[in-house]
DRENDO-1510 file (C-alpha; in Angstrom, 1 decimal, always signed):
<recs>
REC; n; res; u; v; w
REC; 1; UNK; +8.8; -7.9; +49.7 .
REC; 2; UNK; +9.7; -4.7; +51.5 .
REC; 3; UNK; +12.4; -3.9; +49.4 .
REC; 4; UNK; +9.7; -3.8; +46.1 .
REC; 5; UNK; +6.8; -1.7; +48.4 .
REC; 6; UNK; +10.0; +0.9; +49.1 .
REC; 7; UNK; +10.9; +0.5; +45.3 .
REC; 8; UNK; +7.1; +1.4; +44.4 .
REC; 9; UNK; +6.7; +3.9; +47.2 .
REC; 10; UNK; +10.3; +6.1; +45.8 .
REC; 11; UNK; +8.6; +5.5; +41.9 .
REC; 12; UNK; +5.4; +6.8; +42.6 .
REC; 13; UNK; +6.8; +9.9; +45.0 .
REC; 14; UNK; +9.0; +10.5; +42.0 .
REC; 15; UNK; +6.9; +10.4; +39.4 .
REC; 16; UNK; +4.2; +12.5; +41.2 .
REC; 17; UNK; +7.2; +15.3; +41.8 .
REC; 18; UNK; +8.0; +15.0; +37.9 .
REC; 19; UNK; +4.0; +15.7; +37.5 .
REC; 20; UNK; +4.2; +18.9; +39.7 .
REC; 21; UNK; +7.5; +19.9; +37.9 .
REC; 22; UNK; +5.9; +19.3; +34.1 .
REC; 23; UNK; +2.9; +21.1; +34.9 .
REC; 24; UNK; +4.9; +24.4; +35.1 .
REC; 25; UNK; +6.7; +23.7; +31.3 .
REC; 26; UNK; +6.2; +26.8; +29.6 .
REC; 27; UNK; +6.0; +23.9; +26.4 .
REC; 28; UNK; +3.2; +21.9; +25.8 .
REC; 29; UNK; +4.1; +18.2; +26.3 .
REC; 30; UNK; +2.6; +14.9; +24.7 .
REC; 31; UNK; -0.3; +13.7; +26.3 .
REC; 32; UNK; +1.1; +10.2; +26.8 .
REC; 33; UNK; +4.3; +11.0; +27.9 .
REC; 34; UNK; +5.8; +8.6; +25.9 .
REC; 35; UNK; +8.8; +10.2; +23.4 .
REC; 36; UNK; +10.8; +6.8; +23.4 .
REC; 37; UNK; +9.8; +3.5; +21.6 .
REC; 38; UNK; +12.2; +0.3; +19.9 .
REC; 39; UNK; +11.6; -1.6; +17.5 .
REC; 40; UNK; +14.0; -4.5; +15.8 .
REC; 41; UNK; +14.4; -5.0; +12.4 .
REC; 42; UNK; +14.3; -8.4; +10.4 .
REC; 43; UNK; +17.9; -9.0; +11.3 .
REC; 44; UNK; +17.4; -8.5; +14.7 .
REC; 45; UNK; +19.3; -4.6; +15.0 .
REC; 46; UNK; +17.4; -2.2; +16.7 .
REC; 47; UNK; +15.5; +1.6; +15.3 .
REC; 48; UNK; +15.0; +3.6; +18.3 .
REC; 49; UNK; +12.4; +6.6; +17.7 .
REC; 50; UNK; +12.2; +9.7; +19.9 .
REC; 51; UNK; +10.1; +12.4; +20.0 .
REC; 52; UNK; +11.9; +15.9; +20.7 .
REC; 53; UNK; +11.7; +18.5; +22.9 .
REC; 54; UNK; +10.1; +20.5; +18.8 .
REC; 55; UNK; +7.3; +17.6; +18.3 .
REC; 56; UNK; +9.7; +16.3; +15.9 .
REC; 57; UNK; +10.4; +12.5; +15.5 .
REC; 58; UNK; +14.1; +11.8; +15.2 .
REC; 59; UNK; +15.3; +7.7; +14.9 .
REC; 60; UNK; +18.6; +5.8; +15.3 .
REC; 61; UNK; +19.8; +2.6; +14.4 .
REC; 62; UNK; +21.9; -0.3; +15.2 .
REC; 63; UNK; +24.7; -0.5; +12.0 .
REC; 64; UNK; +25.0; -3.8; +10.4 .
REC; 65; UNK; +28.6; -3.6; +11.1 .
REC; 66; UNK; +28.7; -2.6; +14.7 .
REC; 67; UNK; +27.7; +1.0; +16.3 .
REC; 68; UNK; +24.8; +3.7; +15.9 .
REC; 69; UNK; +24.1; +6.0; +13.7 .
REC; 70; UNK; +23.6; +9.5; +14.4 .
REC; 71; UNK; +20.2; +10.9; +15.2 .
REC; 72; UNK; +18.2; +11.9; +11.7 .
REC; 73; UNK; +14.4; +13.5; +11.8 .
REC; 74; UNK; +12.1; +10.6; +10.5 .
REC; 75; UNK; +10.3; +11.6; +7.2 .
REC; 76; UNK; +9.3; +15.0; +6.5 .
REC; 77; UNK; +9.6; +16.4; +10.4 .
REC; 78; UNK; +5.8; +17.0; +10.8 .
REC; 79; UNK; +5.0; +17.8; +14.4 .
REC; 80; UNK; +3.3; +15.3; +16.3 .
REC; 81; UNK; +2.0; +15.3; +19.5 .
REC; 82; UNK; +2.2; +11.6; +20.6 .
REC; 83; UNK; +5.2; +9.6; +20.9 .
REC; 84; UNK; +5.9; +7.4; +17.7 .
REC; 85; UNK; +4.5; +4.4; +17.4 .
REC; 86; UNK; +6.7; +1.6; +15.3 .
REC; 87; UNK; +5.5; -2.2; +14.0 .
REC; 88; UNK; +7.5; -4.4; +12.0 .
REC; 89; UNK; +5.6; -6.1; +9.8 .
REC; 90; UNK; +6.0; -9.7; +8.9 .
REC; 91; UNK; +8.1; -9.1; +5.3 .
REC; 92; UNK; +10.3; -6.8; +7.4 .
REC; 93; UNK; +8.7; -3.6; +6.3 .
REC; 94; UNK; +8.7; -0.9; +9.6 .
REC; 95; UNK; +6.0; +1.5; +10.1 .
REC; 96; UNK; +5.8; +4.4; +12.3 .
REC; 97; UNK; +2.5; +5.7; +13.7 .
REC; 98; UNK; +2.1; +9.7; +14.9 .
REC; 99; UNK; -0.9; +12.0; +16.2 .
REC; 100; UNK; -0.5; +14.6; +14.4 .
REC; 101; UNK; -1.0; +18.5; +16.1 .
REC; 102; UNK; -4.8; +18.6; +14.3 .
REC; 103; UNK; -5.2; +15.4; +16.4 .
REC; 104; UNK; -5.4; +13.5; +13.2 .
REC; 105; UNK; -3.4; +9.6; +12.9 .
REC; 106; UNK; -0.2; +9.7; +10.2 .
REC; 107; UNK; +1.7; +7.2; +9.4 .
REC; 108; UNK; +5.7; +6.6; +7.7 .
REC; 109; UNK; +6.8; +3.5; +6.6 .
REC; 110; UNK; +10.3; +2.6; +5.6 .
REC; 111; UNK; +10.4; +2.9; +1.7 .
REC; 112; UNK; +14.1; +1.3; +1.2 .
REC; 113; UNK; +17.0; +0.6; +4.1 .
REC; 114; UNK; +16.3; +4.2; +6.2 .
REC; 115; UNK; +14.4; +5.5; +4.0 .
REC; 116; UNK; +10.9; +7.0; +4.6 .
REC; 117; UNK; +8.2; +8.3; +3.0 .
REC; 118; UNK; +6.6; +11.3; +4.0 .
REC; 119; UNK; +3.9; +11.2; +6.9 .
REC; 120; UNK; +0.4; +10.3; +5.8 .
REC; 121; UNK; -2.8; +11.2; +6.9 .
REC; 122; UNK; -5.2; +8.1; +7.1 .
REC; 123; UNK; -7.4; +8.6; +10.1 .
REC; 124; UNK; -10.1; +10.5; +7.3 .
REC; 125; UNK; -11.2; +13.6; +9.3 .
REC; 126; UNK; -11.6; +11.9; +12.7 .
REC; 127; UNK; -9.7; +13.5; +15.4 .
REC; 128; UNK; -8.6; +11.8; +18.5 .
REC; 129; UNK; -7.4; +12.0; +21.8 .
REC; 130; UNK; -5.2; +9.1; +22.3 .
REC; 131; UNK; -1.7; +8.2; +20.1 .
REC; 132; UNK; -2.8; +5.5; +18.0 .
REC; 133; UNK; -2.0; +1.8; +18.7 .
REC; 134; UNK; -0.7; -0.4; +15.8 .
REC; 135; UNK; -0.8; -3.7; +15.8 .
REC; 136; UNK; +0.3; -6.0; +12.7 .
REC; 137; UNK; -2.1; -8.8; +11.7 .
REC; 138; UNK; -0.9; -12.4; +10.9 .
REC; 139; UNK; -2.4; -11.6; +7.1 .
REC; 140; UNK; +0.3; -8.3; +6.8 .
REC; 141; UNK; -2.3; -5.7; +7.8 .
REC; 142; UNK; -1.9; -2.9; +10.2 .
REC; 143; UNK; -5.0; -2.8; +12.8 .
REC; 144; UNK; -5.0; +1.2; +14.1 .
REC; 145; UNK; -7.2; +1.5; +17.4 .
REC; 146; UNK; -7.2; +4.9; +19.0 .
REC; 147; UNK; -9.8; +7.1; +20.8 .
REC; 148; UNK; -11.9; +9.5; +19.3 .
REC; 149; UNK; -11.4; +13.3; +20.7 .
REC; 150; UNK; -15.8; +13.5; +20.6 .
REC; 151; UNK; -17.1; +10.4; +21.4 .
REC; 152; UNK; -14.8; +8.7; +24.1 .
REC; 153; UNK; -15.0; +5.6; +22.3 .
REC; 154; UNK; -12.6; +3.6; +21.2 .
REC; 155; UNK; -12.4; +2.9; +17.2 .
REC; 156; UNK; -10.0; +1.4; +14.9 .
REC; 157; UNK; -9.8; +0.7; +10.9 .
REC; 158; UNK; -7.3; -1.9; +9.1 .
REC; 159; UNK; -5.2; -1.8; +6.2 .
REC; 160; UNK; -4.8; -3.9; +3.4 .
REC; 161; UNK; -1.7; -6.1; +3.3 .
REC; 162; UNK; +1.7; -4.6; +3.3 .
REC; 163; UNK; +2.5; -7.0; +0.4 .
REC; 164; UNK; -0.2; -6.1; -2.0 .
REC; 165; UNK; +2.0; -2.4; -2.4 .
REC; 166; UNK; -1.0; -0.3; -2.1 .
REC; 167; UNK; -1.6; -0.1; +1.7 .
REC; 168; UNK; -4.6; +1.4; +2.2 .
REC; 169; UNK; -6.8; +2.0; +5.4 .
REC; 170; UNK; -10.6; +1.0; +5.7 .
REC; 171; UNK; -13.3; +2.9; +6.9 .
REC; 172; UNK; -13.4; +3.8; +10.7 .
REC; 173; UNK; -15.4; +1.6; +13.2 .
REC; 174; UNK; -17.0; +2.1; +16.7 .
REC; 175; UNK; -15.8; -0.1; +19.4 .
REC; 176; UNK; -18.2; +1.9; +21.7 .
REC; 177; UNK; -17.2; +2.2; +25.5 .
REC; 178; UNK; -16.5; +5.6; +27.1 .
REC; 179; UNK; -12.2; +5.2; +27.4 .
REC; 180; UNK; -10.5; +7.2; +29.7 .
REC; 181; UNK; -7.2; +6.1; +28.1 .
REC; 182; UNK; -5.6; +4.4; +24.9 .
REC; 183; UNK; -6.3; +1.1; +24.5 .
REC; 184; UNK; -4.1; -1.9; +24.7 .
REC; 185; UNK; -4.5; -4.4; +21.9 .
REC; 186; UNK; -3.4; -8.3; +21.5 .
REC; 187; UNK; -3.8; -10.4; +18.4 .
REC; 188; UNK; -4.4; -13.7; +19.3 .
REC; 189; UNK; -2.8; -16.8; +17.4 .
REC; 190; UNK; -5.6; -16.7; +14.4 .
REC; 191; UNK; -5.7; -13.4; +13.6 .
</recs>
């Protein structure tokens, strides 16, 4: 037990002197200080998506036949100022979710084996202060909750199905609540 207070003790003494030292970056920096996320893909291999020192998302991937590729820019390098934010959908179909520097939500999906479209804007003219969180529905659907930049409340809006070949996302909704940070989101079993 002492051994894990020291562990949190050296964390937290470290990650407060990483605060001091980022607050003097002539650069701005995301506002989630999150540039790294994973995601595996329907054979299991793993897409890891950064976010560079530009506001430019880059990827890498696990080959089928062993190795990584080298680090490519995903889509059309738009700068972003969150980290990305990837689902897998349930056909196999990945998806990578951005805010974008006008604080609007974007979104790339994988069009054929890495391959990706240009990033879309779908958060219609709402701007918000948290990266947005994805989640994937048990339907096919993505579910996009974020907070918005005026209000402080949390919103989301839902696509229609991967499979239909048109995704599309709904109006906007108020959640309500005055958030202080992004929101965590679990689908339960009959979603």
């Amino acid at each position: 037990m002492m051994r894990l207070v020291l562990g949190v003790l050296a964390l937290t003494a470290f990650a407060v002197g990483e605060e001091l030292t980022m607050k003097n970056r002539a650069e701005p920096i995301p506002t989630d200080k999150c540039g790294t996320t994973v995601v595996s893909f329907e054979d299991e291999r793993l897409y890891v998506f950064a976010l560079s020192e530009d506001s430019i998302v880059w990827y890498k991937y696990q080959k089928a036949e062993g190795g990584w590729s080298t680090w490519r820019p995903l889509a059309d390098r738009k700068k972003v100022t969150s980290g990305p934010r990837p689902v897998r959908h349930t056909n196999g179909t990945l998806q990578v979710f951005v805010r974008g520097a006008d604080r609007e939500y974007y979104v790339t999906t994988m069009t054929s084996l890495n391959e990706w479209s240009d990033w879309t804007m779908f958060s219609s003219s709402r701007h918000f202060s948290s990266p947005p969180v994805p989640v994937i529905t048990a339907g096919g659907s993505a579910m996009v909750f974020g907070i918005d930049a005026e209000t402080h409340s949390v919103w989301y809006t839902e696509s229609t199905p991967i499979a239909s070949g048109d995704l599309k996302f709904g109006e906007w909704a108020d959640l309500g609540g005055d958030a202080t940070s992004a929101p965590s989101v679990m689908i339960d079993a009959e979603s």
